[in-house]
C-alpha beads as a LAMMPS data file, in Angstrom:
LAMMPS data file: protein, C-alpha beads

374 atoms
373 bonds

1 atom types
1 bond types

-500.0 500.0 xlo xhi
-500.0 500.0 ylo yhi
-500.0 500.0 zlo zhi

Masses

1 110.0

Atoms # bond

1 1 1 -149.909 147.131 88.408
2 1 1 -151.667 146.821 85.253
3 1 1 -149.659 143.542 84.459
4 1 1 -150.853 142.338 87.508
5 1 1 -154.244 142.673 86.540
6 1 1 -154.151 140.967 83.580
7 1 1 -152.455 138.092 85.070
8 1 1 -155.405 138.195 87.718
9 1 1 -158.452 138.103 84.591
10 1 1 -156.267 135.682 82.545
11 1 1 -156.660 133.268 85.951
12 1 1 -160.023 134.001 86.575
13 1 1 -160.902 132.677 82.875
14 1 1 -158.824 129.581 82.776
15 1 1 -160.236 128.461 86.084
16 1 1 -163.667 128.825 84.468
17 1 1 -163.027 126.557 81.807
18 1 1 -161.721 123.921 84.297
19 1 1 -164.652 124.276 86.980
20 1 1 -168.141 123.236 86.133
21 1 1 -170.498 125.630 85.609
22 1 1 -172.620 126.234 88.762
23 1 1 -169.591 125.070 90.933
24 1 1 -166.954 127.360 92.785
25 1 1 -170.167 129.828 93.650
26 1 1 -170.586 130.687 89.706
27 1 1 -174.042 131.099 88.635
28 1 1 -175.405 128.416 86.190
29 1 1 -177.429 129.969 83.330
30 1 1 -181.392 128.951 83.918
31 1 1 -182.080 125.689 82.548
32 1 1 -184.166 125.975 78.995
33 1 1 -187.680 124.165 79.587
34 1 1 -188.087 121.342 77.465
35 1 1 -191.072 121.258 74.553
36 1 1 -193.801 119.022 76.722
37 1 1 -195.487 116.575 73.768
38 1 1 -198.957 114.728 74.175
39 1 1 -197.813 111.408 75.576
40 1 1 -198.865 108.536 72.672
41 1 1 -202.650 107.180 72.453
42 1 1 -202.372 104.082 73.918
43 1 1 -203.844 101.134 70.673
44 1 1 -206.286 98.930 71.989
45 1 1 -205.514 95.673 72.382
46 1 1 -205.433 92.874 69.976
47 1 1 -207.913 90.627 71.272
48 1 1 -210.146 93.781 72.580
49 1 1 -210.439 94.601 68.737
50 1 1 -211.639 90.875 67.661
51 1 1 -214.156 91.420 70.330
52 1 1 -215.619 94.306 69.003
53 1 1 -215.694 93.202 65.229
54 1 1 -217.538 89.917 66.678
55 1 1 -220.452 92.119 68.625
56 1 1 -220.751 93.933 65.440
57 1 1 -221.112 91.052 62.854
58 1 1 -223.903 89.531 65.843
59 1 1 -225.768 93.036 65.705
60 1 1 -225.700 92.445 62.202
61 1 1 -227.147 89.000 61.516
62 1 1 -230.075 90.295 64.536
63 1 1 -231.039 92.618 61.953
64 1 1 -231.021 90.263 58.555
65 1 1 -232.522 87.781 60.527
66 1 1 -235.583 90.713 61.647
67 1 1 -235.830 91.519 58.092
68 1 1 -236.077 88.501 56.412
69 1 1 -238.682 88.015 59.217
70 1 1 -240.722 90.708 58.082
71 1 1 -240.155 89.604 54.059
72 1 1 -241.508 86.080 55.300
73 1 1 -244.422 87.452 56.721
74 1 1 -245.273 89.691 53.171
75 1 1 -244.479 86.977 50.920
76 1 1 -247.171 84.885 53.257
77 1 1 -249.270 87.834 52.815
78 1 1 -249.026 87.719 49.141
79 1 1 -249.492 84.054 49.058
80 1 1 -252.899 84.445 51.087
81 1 1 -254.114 87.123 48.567
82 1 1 -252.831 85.021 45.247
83 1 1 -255.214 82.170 46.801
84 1 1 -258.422 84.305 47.611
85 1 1 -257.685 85.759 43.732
86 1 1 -257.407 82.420 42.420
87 1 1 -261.215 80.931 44.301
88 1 1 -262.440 84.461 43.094
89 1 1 -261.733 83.748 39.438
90 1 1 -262.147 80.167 40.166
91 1 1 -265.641 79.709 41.686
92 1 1 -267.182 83.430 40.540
93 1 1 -267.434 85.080 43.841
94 1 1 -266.575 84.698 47.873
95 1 1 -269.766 82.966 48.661
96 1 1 -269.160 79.888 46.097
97 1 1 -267.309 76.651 47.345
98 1 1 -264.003 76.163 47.447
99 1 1 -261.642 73.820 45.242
100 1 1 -260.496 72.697 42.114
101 1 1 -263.669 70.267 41.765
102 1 1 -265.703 73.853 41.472
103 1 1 -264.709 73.871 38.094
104 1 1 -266.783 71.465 35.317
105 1 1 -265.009 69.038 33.507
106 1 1 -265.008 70.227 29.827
107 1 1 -266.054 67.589 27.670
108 1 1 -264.460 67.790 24.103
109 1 1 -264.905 65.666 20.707
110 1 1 -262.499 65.409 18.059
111 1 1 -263.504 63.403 14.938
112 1 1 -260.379 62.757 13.190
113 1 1 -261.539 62.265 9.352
114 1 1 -260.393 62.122 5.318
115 1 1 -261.470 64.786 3.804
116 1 1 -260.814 66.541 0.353
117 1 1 -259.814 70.440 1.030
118 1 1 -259.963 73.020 -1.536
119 1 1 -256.608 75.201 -0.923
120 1 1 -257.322 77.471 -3.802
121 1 1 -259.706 77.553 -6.374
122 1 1 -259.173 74.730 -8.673
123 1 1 -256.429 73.434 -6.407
124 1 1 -257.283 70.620 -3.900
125 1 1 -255.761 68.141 -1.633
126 1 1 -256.505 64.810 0.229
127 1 1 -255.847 65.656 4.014
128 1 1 -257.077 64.545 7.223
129 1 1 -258.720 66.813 9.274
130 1 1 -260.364 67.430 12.577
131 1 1 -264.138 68.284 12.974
132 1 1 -263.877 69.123 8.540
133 1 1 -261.484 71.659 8.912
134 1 1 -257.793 72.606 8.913
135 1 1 -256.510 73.630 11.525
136 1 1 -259.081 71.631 13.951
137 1 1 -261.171 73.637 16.077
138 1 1 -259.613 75.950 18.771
139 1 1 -259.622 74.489 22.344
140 1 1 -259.925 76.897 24.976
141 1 1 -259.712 76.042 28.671
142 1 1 -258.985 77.654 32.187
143 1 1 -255.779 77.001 34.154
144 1 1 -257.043 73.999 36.777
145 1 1 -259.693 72.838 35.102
146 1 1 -260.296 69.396 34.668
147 1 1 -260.496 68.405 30.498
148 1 1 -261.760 65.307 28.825
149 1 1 -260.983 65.042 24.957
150 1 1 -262.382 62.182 23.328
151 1 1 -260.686 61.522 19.777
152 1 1 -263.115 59.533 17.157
153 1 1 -261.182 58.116 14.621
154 1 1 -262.823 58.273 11.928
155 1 1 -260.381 58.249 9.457
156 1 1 -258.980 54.951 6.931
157 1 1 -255.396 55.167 9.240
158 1 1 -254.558 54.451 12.631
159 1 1 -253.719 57.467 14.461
160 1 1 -252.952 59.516 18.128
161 1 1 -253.208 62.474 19.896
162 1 1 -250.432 64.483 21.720
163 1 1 -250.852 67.608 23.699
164 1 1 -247.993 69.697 22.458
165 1 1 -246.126 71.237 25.018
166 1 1 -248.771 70.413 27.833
167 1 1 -247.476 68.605 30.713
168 1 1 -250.009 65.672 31.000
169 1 1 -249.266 61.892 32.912
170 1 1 -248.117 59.382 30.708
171 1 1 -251.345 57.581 30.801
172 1 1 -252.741 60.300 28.776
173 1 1 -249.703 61.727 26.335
174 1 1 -247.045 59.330 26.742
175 1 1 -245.798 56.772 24.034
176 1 1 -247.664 53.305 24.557
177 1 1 -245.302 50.816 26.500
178 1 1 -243.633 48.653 24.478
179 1 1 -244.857 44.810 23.877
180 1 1 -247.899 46.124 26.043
181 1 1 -250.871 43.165 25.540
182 1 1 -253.123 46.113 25.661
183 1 1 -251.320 48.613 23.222
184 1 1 -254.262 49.562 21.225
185 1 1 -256.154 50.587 23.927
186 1 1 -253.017 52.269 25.327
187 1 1 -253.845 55.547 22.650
188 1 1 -253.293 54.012 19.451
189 1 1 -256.558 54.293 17.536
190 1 1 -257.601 51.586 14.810
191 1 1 -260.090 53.003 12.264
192 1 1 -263.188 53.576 14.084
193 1 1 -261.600 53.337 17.618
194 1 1 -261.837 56.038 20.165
195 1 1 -260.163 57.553 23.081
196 1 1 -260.958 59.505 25.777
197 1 1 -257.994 61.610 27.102
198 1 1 -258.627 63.464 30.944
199 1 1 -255.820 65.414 32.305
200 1 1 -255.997 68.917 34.315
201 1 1 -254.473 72.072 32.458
202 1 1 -252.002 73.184 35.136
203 1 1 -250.502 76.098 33.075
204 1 1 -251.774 79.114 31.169
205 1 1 -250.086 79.037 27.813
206 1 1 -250.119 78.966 24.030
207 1 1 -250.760 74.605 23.176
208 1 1 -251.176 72.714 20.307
209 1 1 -252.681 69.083 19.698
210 1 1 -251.394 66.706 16.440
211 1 1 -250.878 62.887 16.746
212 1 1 -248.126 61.155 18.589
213 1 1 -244.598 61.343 16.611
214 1 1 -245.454 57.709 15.320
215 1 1 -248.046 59.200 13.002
216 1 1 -245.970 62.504 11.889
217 1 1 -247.037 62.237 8.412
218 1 1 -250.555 62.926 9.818
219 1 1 -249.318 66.308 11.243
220 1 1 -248.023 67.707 7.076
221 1 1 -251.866 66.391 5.781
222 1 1 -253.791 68.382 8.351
223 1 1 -254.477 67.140 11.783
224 1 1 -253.194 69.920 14.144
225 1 1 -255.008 72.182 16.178
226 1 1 -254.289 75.396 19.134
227 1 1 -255.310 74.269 22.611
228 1 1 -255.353 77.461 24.880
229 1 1 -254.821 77.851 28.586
230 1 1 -256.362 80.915 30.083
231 1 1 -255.119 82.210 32.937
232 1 1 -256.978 82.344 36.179
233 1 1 -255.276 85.262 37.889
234 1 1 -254.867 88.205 34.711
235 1 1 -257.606 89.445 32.665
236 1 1 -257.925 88.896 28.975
237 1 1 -257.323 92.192 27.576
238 1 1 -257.254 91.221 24.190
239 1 1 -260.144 90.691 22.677
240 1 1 -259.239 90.472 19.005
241 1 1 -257.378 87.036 19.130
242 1 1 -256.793 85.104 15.345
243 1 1 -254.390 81.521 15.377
244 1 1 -252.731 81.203 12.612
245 1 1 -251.280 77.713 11.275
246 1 1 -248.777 78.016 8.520
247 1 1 -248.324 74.753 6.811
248 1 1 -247.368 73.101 3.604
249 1 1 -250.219 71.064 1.769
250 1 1 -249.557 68.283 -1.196
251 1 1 -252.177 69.598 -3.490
252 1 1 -253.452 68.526 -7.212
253 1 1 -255.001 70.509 -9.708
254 1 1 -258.173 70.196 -11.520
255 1 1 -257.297 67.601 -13.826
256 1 1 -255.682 65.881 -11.016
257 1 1 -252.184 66.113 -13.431
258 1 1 -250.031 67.845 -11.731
259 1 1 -248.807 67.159 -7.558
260 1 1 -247.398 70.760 -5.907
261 1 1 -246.588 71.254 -2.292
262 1 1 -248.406 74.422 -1.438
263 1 1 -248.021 76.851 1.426
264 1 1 -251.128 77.661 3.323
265 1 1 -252.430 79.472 5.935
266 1 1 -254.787 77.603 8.116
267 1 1 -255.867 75.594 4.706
268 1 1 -256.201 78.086 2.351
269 1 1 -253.214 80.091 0.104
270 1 1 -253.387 83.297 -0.714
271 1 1 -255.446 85.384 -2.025
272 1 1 -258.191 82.489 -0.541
273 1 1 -256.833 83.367 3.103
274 1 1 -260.177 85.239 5.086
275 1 1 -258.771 88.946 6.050
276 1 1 -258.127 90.039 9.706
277 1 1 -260.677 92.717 10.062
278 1 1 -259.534 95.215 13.394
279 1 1 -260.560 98.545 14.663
280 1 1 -258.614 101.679 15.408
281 1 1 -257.269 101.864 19.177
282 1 1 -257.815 98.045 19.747
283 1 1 -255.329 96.220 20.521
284 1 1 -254.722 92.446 18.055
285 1 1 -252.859 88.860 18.995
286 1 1 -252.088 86.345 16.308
287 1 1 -250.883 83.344 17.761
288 1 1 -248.560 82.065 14.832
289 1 1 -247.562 78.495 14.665
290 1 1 -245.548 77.495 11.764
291 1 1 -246.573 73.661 10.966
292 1 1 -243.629 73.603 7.511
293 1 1 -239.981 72.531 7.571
294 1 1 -238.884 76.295 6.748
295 1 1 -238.329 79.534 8.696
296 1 1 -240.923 82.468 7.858
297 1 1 -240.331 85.929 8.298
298 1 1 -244.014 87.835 8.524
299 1 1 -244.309 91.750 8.243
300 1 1 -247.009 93.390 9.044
301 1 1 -246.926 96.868 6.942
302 1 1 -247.696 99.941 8.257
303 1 1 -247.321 98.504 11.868
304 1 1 -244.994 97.364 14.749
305 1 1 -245.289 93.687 16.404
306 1 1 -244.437 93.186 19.909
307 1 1 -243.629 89.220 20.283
308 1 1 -245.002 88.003 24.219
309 1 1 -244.366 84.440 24.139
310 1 1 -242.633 82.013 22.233
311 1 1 -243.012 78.085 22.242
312 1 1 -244.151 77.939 25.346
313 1 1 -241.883 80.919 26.957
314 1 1 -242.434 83.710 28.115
315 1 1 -239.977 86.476 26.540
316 1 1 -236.969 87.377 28.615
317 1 1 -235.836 90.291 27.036
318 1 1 -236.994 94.257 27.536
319 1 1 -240.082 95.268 25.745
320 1 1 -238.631 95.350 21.707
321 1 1 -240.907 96.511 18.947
322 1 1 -240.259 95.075 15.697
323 1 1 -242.095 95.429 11.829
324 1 1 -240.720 91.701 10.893
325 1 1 -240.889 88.604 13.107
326 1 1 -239.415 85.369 12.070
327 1 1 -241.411 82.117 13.260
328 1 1 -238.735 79.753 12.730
329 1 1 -239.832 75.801 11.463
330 1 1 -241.982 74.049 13.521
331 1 1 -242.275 76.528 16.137
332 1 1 -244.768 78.706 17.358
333 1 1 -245.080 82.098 18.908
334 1 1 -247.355 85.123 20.327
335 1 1 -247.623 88.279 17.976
336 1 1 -249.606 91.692 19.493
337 1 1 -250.211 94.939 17.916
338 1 1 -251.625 98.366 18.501
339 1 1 -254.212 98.846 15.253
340 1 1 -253.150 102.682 15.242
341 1 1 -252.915 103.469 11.177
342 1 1 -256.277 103.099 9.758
343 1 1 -255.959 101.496 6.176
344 1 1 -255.626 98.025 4.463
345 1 1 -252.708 96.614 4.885
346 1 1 -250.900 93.131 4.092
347 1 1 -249.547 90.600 7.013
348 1 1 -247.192 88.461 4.719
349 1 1 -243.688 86.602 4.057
350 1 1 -240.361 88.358 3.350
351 1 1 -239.701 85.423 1.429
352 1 1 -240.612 85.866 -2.192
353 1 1 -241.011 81.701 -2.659
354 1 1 -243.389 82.017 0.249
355 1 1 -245.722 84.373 -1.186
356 1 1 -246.015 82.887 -4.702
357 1 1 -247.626 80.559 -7.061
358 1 1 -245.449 79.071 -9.877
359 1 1 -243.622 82.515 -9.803
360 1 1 -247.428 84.849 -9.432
361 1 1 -248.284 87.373 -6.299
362 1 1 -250.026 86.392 -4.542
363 1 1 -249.780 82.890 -2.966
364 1 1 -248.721 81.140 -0.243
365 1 1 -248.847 83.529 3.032
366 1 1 -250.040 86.941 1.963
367 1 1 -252.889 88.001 4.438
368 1 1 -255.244 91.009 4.108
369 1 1 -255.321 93.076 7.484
370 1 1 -258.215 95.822 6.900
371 1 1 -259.778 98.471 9.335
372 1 1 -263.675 97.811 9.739
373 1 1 -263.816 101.485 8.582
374 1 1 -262.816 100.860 5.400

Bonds

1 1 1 2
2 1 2 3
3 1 3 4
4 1 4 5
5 1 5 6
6 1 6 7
7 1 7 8
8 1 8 9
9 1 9 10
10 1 10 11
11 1 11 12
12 1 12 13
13 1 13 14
14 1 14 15
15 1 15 16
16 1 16 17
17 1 17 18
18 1 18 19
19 1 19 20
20 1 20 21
21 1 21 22
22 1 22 23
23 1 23 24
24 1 24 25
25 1 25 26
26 1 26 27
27 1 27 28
28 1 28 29
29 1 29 30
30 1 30 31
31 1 31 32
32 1 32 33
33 1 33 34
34 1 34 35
35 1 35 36
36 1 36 37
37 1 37 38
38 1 38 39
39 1 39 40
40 1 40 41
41 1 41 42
42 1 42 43
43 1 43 44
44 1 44 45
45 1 45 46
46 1 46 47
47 1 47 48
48 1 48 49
49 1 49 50
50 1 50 51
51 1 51 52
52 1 52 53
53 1 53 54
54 1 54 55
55 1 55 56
56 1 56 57
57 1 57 58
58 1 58 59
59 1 59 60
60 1 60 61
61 1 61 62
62 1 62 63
63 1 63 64
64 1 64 65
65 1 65 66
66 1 66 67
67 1 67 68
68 1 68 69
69 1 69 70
70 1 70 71
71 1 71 72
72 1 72 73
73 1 73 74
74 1 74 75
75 1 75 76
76 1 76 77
77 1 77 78
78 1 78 79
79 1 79 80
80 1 80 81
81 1 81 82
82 1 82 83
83 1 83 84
84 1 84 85
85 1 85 86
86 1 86 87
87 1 87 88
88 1 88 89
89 1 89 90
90 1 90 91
91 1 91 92
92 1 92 93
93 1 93 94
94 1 94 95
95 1 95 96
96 1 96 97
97 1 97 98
98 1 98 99
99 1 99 100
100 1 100 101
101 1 101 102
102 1 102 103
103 1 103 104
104 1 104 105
105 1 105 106
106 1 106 107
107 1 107 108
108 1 108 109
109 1 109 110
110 1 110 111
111 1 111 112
112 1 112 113
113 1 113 114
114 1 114 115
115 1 115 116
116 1 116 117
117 1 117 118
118 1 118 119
119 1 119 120
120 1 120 121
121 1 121 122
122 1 122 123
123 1 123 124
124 1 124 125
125 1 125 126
126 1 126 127
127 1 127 128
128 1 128 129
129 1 129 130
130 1 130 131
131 1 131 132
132 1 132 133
133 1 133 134
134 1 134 135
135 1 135 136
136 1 136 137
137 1 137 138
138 1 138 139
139 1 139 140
140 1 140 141
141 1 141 142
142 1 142 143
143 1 143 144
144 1 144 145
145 1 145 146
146 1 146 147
147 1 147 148
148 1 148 149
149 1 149 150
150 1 150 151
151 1 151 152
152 1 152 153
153 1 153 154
154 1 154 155
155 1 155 156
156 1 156 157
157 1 157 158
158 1 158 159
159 1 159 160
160 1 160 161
161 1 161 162
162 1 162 163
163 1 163 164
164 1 164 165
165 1 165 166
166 1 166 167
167 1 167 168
168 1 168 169
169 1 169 170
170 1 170 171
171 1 171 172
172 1 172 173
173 1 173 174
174 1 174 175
175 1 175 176
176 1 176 177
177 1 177 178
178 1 178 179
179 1 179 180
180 1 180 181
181 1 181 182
182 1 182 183
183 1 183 184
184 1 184 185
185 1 185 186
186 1 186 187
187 1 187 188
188 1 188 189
189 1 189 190
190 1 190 191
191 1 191 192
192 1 192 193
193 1 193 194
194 1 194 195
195 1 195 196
196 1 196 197
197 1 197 198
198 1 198 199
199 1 199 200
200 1 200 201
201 1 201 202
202 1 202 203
203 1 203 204
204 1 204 205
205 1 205 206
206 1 206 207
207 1 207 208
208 1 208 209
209 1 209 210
210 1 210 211
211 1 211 212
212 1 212 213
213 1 213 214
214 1 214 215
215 1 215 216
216 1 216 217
217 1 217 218
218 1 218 219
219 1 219 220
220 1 220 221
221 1 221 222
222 1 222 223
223 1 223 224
224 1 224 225
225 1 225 226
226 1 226 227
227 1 227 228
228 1 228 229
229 1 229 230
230 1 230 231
231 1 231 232
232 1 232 233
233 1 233 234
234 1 234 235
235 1 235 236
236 1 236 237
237 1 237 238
238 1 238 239
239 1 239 240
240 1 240 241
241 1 241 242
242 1 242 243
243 1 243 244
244 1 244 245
245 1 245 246
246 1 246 247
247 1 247 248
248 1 248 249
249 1 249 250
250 1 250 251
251 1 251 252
252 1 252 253
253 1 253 254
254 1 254 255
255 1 255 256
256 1 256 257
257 1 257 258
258 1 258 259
259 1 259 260
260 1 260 261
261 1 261 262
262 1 262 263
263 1 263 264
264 1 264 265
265 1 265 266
266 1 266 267
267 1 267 268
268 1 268 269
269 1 269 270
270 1 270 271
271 1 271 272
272 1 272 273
273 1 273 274
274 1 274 275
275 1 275 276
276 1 276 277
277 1 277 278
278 1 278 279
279 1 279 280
280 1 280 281
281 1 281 282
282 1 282 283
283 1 283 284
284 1 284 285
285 1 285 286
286 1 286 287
287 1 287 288
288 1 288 289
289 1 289 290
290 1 290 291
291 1 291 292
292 1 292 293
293 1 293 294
294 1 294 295
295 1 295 296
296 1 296 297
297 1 297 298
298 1 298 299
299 1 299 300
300 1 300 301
301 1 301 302
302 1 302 303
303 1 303 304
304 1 304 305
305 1 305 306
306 1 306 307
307 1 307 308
308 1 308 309
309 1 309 310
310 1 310 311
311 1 311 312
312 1 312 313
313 1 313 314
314 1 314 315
315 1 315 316
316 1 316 317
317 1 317 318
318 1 318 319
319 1 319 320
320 1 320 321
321 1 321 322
322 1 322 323
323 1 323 324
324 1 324 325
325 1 325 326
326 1 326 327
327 1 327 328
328 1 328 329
329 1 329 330
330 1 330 331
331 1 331 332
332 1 332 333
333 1 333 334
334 1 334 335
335 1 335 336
336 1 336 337
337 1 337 338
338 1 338 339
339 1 339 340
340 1 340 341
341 1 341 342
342 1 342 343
343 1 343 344
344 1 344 345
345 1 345 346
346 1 346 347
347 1 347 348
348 1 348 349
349 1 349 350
350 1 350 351
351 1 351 352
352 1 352 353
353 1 353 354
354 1 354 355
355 1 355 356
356 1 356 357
357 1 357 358
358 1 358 359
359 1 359 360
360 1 360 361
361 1 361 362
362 1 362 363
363 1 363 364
364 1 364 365
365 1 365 366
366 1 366 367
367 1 367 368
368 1 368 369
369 1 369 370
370 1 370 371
371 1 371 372
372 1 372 373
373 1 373 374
């Protein structure tokens, strides 16, 4: 009986394993539920993303082309104000006409002469000169306003006139044309000839006048001068202004011996050269223009020099304070300082050759700077 049984069970199983499960009337286990996962975001398509990128790059040029709308309209803003500044400073208030022909013309004589200059005491030399002096006299004019210069030549040569770094027609400043059948009258004065130059100084700036290249000699014995352009739109806030022409002079001694080349400043050499006088808190400009063939290096002791403009430029670098500037040969530039060190002090050449005479201090360019309080 128990055999049987176990025959029975031993049946059972192997008809399990041949029957599938949930067949025959077995129960099938319960199913296992699967995980359930977020079906995938669907990408937009292709072309829907061009679309978008396009509306966004138009959205974008709407609002550079509103802003540079608005920057139009300021800069015309600006421009309107510039112009009511300029006929302010032009014509001297808002009830005064209009135009450049508010200004006068500025009538100007130069008498180009020979003349015998006393450098140093004992020392002379046979220059030319404008008006009786070296450097001619200083020329000072506003931006826009109409200038007539009328050279005399008084002198035993034939000579010119250029406006150095001016922009002026060529009627007035350019080289007479070539095989012209009116050439002297084209700017080349004969001995007693004259000339009278008009032009309109268009821009503010630091200007010198000499003859044409085709006189240079006429440039070492004397004839140069500073023409300045003030500007109509900034104030002036320097009142203490010197020029300063460093140039070499052929000289002779008493007893008319001996020839030298001296160094001068504005015709004299030291210890002949006037002093600067300043006064504490005030602010000083030298315009420096170096007339010589050689660099010079001027320090001003007890002081720092701040250089604002040089031949012609303005400077583009930051704000740089120095205690020696170099004004290199026949170049010129714009020198401020801050008169904050009460005292005498000297405004002279690094160079020892350059402020020397026959191997003695002082000659050449040694300049006094003294405080009115002392």
């Amino acid at each position: 009986m128990k055999s049987r049984k176990t025959a029975l069970c031993l049946a059972a199983f192997l008809v399990s394993l041949l029957v599938p499960v949930g067949e025959a009337g077995l129960a099938a286990p319960a199913a296992q539920k699967a995980p359930q996962t977020e079906a995938p975001k669907q990408e937009p398509a292709f072309w829907d993303t061009i679309d978008d990128v396009a509306a966004e790059q138009a959205k974008e040029k709407e609002e550079l082309r509103k802003m540079k709308g608005e920057l139009d309209d300021i800069n015309q803003e600006i421009d309107s104000a510039r112009d009511a500044m300029r006929n302010l400073n032009l014509n001297g208030g808002p009830n005064q006409p209009t135009g450049r022909q508010a200004l006068p013309v500025q009538e100007i004589h130069l008498f180009a002469r020979n003349q015998q200059v006393e450098v140093a005491p004992g020392i002379k030399s046979l220059a030319l000169t404008y008006n009786n002096k070296i450097p001619g006299p200083t020329l000072h004019v506003m931006e826009g306003q109409p200038v007539k210069i009328v050279l005399h030549n008084e002198s035993n040569l034939p000579t010119s006139l250029h406006l150095h770094g001016l922009q002026a027609p060529h009627a007035v400043d350019g080289l007479p044309r070539s095989g012209s059948a009116d050439r002297q009258a084209e700017r080349l004065l004969k001995p007693q000839d004259n000339f009278v130059y008009q032009f309109i100084a268009k821009e503010p700036g630091t200007y010198l006048y000499h003859p044409q290249v085709i006189h240079y000699d006429q440039r070492d014995r004397g004839l140069f001068g500073a023409l300045i352009v003030h500007s109509r739109l900034q104030a002036n806030d320097v009142k203490n202004e010197h020029e300063l022409f460093i140039a070499r002079l052929e000289c002779q001694d008493a007893g008319k011996t001996k020839t030298t080349s001296v160094l001068t400043v504005n015709g004299k050499t030291a210890p002949g050269i006037p002093a600067i006088q300043v006064r504490s808190g005030e602010r000083v400009r030298l315009r420096v223009f170096n007339m010589s063939e050689e660099d010079v290096p001027l320090h001003l002791s007890g002081h720092k020099l701040e250089v604002k403009g040089q031949s012609g430029a303005d400077v583009m670098e930051p704000k740089l304070m120095r205690d020696t500037v170099t004004i290199p040969a026949k170049q010129r530039a714009e020198i401020e300082f801050v008169a904050n060190n009460p005292g005498v002090w000297s405004l002279a050449s690094e160079n020892w050759s350059q402020i020397s005479s026959n191997g003695k201090f002082p000659g050449g360019v040694a300049i006094v700077v003294r405080y009115k309080e002392y």
